[in-house]
DRENFI-388309 format. One line per 4 residues: number of its first residue (from 1); their letters; for each residue x, y, z of C-alpha. Coordinates in steps of 0.001 Angstrom, whole numbers, always signed. Example, Ala and Ser with C-alpha at 12.3 -4.5 7.8 and 13.67 -1.06 7.14 Angstrom:
1> as> +12300:-4500:+7800  +13670:-1060:+7140
% end
This chain:
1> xxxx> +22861:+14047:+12152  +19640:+15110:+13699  +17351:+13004:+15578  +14123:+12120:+14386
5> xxxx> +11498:+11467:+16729  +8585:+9200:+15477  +4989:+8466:+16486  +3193:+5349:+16065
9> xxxx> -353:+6129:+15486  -2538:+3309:+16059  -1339:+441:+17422  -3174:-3053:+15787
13> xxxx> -1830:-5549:+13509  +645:-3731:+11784  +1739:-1677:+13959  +5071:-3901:+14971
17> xxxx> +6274:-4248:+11487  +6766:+315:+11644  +8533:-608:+15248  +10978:-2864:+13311
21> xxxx> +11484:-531:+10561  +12219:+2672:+12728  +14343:+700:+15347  +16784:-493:+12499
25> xxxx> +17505:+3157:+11239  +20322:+5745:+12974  +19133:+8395:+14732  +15335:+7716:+14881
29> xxxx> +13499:+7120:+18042  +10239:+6341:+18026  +8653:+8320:+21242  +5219:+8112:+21262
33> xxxx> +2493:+5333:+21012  -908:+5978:+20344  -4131:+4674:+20177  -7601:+5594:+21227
37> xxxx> -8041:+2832:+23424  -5322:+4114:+26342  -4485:+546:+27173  -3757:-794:+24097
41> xxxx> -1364:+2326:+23844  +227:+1502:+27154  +859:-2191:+26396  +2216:-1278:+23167
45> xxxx> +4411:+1110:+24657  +5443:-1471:+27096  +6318:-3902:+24448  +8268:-1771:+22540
49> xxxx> +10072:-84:+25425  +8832:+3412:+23858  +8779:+6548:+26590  +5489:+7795:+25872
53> xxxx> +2010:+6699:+25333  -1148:+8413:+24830  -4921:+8453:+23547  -5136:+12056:+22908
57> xxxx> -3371:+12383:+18794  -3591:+15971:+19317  -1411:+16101:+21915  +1367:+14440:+19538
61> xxxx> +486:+16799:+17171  +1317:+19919:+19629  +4699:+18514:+20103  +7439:+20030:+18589
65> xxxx> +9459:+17056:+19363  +7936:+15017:+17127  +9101:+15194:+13778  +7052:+12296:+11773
69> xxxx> +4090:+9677:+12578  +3085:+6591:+11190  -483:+6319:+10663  -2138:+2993:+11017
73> xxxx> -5403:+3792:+11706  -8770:+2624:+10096  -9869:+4146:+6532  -12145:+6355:+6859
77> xxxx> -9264:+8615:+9144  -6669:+8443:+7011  -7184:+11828:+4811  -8695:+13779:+8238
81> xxxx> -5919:+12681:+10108  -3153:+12882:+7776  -4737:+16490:+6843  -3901:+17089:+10834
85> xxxx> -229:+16257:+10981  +151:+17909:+7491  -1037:+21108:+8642  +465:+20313:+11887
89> xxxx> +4179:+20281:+9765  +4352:+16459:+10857  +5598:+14298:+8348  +2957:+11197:+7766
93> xxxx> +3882:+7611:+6787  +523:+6772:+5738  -790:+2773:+5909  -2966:+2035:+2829
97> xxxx> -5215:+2815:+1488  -3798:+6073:+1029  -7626:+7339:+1436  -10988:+6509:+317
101> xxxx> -12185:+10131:-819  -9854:+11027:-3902  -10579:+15043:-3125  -8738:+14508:+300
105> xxxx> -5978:+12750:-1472  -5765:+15465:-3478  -5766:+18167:-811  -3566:+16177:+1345
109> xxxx> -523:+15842:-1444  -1055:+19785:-1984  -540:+20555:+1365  +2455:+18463:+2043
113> xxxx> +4307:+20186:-541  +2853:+23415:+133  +4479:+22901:+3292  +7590:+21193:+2613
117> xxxx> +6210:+17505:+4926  +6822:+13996:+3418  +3831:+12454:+3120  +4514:+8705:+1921
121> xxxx> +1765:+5968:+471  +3082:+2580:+2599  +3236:+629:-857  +5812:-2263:+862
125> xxxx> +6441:-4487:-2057  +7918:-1812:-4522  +10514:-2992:-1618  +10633:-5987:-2415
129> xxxx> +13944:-7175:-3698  +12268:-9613:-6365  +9931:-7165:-7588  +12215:-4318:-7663
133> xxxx> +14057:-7067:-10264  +11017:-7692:-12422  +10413:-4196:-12956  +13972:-3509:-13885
137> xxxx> +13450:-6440:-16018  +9994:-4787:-17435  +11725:-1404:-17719  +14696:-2827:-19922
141> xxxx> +12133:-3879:-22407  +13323:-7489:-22260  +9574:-8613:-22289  +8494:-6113:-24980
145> xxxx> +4969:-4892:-25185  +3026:-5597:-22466  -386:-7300:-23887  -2304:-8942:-20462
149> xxxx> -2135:-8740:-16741  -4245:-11104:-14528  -4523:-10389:-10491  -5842:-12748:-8040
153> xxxx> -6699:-12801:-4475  -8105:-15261:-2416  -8498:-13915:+1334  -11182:-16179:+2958
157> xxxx> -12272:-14349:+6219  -15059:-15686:+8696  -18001:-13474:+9399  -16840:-12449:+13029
161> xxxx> -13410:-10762:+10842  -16145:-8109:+10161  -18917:-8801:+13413  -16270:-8242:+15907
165> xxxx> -14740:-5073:+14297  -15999:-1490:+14554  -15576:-435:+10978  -14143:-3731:+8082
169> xxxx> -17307:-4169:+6749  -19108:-545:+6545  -19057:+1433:+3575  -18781:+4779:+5485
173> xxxx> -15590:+3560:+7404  -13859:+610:+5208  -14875:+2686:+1899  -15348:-686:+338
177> xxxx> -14228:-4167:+1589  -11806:-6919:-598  -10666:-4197:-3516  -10051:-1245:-953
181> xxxx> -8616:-3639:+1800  -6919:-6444:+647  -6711:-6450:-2808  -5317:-3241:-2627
185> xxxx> -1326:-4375:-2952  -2691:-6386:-6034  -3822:-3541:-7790  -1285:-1098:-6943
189> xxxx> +1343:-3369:-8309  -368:-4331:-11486  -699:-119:-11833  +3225:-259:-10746
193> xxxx> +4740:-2453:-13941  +2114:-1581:-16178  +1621:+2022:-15768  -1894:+3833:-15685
197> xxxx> -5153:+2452:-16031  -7807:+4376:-18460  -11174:+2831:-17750  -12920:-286:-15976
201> xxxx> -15947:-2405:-15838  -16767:-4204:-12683  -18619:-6246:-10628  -18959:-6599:-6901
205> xxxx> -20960:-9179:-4524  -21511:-9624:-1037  -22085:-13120:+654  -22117:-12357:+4152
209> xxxx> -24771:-10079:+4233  -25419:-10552:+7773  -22342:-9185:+9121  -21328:-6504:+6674
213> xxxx> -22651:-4467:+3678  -19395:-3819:+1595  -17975:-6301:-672  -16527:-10195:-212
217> xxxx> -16297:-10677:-3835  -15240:-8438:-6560  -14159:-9107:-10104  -13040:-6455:-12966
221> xxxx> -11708:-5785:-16433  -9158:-2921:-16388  -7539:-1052:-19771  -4680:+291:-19461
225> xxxx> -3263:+3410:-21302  -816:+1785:-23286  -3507:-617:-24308  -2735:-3769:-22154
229> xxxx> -6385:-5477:-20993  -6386:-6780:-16966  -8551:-8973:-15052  -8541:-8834:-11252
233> xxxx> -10148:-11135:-9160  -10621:-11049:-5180  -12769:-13304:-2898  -12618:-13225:+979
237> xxxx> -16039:-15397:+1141  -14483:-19112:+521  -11610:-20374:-698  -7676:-20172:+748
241> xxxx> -7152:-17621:+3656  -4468:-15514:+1962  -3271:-16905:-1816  -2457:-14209:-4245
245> xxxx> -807:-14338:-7711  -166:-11864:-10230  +1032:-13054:-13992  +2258:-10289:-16374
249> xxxx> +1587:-11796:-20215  +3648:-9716:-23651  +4440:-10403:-26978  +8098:-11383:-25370
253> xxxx> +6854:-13409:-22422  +5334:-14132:-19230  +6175:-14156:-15877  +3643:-14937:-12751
257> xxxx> +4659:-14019:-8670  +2833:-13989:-5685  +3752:-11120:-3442  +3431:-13442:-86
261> xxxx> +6550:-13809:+1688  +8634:-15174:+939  +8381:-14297:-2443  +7689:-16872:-5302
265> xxxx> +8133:-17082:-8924  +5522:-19085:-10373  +5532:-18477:-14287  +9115:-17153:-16224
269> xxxx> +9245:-17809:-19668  +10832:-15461:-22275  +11142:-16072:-26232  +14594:-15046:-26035
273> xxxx> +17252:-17501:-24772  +20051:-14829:-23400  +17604:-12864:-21802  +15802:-15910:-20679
277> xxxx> +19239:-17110:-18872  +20519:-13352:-17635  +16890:-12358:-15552  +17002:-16128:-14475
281> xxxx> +20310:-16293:-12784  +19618:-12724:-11402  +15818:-14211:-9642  +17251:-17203:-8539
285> xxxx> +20302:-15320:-6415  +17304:-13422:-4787  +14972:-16485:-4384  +17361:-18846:-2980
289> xxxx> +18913:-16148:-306  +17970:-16740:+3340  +14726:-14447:+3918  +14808:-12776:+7372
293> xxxx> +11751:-13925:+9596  +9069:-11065:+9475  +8379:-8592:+12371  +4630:-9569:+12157
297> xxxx> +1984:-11441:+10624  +4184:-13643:+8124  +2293:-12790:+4632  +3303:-9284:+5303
301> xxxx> +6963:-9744:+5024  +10090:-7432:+5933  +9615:-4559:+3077  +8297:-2033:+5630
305> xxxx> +12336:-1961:+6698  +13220:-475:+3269  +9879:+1771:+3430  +10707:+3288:+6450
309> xxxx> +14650:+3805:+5513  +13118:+5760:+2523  +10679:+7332:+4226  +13417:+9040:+6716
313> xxxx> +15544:+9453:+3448  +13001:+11584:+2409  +12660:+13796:+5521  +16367:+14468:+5403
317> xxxx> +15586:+15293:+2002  +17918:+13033:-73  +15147:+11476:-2033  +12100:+12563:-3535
321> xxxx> +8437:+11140:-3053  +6090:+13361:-5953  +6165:+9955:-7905  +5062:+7820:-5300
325> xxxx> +2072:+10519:-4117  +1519:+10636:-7460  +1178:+7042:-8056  -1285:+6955:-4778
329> xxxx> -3829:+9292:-5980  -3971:+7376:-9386  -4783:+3956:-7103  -7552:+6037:-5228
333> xxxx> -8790:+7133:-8025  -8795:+3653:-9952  -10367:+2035:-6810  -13508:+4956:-6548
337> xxxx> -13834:+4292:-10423  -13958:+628:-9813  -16113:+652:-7316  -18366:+3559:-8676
341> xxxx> -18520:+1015:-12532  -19711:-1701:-9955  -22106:+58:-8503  -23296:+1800:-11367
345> xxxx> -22943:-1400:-14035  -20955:+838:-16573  -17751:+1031:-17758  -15382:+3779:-16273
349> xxxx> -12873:+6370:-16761  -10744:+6917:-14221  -9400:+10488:-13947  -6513:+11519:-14265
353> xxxx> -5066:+14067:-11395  -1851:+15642:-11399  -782:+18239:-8519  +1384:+20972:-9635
357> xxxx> +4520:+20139:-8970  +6036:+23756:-8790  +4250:+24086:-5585  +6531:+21454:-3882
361> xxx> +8790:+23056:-1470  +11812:+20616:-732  +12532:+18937:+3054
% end
């Protein structure tokens, strides 16, 4: 089997968990570090015992070594960049948000397949193994008609979180601030079991005015198009640093997680008694098992190992990633609608965007 020779494009906070996922996969080697400051690059490199290191992304680009990059780079560069390696015929594992402008989104996905590149949304947690269950649980119809999702975040950061960085905090670079940033895995999951949202009203608030002009606070009411009402909630001006929850209400039952790791069940309750007892025994042999110690910051957990396995599955071609590009462009545009309704103080449609599949050309 081929090698496939990865870049890692930007090297900050996340950066290690991509290491851990690539180095656990046959035949990939991860060649190239990069970041625009040339000594972050360096030490990275150094770290990770990879060969090459560099400030100049065009000059991975150029290489026809390198089949694929990881981008982890701030917001505003993901769609220019991505665009780049696209174009470039560089496959693009692409940190989230997938972008802030939903027209590059959309240009982005038709070039991939235009071209025949993978270009994968990092959504992590459709990893993980717990709520991979709870959407096969969803999907069996064991908790009927969906009725009412709530979301909540609380991600208290101190002002020098935005003072001491060159772009969390700007409008032109972050694209927003809690929604966009860290409420985005919230979001994106509720989208995930639920399906599609159709319109939103919301609200937004900032606190520490003196250090940033995008949000700390932001609060909505979703609809989705089968009919089920949301709320989502997100503060990173007080309360815990990182607490999240997410409770999925139906005419059949409830159940309630928090996407930390290790994973939780906090509500499980369902009318009927033999489904109540199958899903239960099923959670409870993925609760209790031993969770492997992260790669990186804790609360973002191991699922960038299965991400990147699928990622490199769908190089070689044995899977197929229109459903999760798909899914991407449906978050951008939900976010730009929320945002645009809390800007605006009206309720919102989001749009609905599909990209012609007959255009994809296959890896």
């Amino acid at each position: 089997m081929e090698i496939i020779n990865h870049a890692i494009v930007g090297c900050g906070r996340i950066a290690p968990n991509h290491v851990d996922g690539f180095t656990r996969i046959d035949n990939v080697k991860i060649t190239y570090a990069v970041d625009k400051d040339i000594e972050v690059a360096k030490a990275f490199a150094e770290r990770f015992d990879i060969e090459n290191y560099t400030s100049d992304y065009q000059k991975v680009l150029s290489d026809p070594s390198v089949h694929s990059i990881s981008l982890n780079v701030p917001h505003d560069l993901h769609g220019v960049m991505a665009q780049q390696a696209a174009e470039a015929n560089k496959h693009v594992l692409l940190e989230k948000p997938f972008v802030i402008d939903p027209k590059e989104g959309e240009k982005l996905v038709q070039t991939a397949r235009e071209r025949g590149v993978t270009v994968m949304p990092i959504v992590q947690h459709h990893y993980d193994l717990l709520l991979i269950k709870i959407k096969e649980m969803i999907d069996s119809g064991a908790m009927g008609t969906i009725s009412m999702l709530r979301g909540h975040l609380e991600c208290n950061r101190p002002p020098s979180y935005y003072s001491e960085s060159e772009w969390r905090g700007s409008l032109q670079r972050e694209g927003g601030s809690v929604l966009i940033n860290q409420a985005y895995h919230i979001l994106d999951l509720m989208v995930w079991l639920s399906g599609p949202v159709q319109n939103v009203t919301a609200h937004q608030h900032t606190t520490n005015r003196e250090v940033m002009e995008t949000e700390d606070v932001f609060t909505a009411s979703l609809k989705f198009k089968n009919r089920a009402l949301a709320s989502l909630s997100v503060c990173g001006a007080g309360g815990s640093s990182w607490r999240n929850m997410i409770e999925i209400i139906s005419d059949q039952g409830v159940i309630g997680f928090d996407i930390s790791h290790p994973n939780q069940l906090l509500r499980f309750e369902l009318k009927s008694k033999r489904e109540m007892k199958l899903w239960r025994k099923q959670f409870a042999e993925i609760i209790e098992a031993v969770q492997p110690s992260s790669a990186g910051t804790d609360y973002y957990g191991i699922s960038h190992r299965p991400q990147t396995k699928a990622f490199i599955d769908a190089i070689r071609g044995t899977i197929d990633v229109k459903e999760d590009q798909q899914h991407a462009l449906h978050i951008v545009h939900t976010i730009d609608a929320l945002y645009t309704s809390s800007r605006q103080q009206k309720n919102r449609d989001v749009q609905e965007i599909t990209i012609n599949s007959e255009s994809y050309a296959t890896t």
